[in-house]
C-alpha positions in Angstrom: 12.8 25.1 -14.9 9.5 25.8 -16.6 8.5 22.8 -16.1 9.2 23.3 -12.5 7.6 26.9 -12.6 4.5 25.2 -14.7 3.7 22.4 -12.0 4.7 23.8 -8.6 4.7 27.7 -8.9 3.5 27.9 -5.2 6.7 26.2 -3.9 9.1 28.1 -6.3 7.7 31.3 -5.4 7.7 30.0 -1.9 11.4 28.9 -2.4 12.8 32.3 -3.9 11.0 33.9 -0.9 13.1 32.1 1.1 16.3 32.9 -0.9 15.5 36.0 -0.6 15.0 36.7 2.9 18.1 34.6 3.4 20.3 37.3 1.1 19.2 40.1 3.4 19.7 38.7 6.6 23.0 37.3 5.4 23.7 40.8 4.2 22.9 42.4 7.5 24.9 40.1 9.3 28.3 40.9 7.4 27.3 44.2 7.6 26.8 43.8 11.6 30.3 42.0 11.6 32.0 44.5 9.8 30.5 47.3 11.0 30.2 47.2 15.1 33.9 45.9 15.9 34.9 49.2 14.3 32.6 51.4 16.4 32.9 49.7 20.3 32.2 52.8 22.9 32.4 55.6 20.4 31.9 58.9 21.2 28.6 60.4 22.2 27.3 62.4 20.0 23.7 64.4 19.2 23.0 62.3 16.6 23.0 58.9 18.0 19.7 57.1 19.5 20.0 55.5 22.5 19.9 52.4 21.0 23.2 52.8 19.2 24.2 53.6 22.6 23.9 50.8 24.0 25.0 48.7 21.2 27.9 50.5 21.0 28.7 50.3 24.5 27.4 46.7 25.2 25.2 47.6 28.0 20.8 47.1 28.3 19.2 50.0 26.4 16.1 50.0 28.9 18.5 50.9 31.8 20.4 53.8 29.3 16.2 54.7 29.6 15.4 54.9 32.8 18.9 56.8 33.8 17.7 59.5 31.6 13.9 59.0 33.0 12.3 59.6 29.8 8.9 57.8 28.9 8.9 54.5 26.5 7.1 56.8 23.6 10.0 59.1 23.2 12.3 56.5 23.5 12.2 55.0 19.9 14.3 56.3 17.1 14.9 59.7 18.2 18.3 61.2 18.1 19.9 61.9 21.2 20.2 65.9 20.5 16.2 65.6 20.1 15.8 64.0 23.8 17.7 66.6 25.3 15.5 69.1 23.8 12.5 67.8 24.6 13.5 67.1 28.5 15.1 71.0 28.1 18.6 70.0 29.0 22.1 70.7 27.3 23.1 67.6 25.1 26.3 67.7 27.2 24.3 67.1 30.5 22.7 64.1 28.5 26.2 62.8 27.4 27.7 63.3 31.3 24.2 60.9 32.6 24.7 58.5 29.4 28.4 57.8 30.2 27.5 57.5 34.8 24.9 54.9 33.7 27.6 53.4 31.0 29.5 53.3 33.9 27.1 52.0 36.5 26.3 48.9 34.6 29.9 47.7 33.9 30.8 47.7 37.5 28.0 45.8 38.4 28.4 43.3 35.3 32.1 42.8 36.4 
């Protein structure tokens, strides 16, 4: 191995990069496969982002986006309790549009 490290220490570092960023997608797939099978059209609650939505629910996060007609900058990573307060409606009326569009989208995928 030092001999290895001595003549070629591009490729070995260029090597355990790769092992690396192998382990963590490897890791985020079992994680994924463990994870989601568990959690298939969970409840809505305040603290979920629309993307968990629609992961959750299998169905396209950009129409969960445009049923709640909020802009592509609020959009990203903020909880679902914090989009209702910013558009100054109850997180219920948010669930009750959420769950029509849910809805929507499987009737016209079937």
């Amino acid at each position: 191995m030092k001999e290895l490290w001595a003549e070629h220490k591009l490729l070995v570092l260029g090597f355990l990069g790769a092992l690396m960023l192998t382990s963590v997608l490897f890791v985020r797939l079992i994680a994924d496969v463990v994870y989601w099978p568990q959690h298939q059209d969970e409840t809505i609650s305040g603290w979920m982002t629309i993307g968990y939505v629609a992961h959750s629910y299998d169905v396209d996060k950009d129409d969960l986006i445009e049923a709640l007609g909020i802009e592509d900058d609020l959009r990203r990573h903020l909880t679902l309790k914090a989009i209702a307060d910013a558009q100054d409606i109850s997180l219920a009326e948010l669930q009750r549009t959420l769950l029509k569009s849910v809805t929507n989208q499987r009737a016209t995928r079937d």
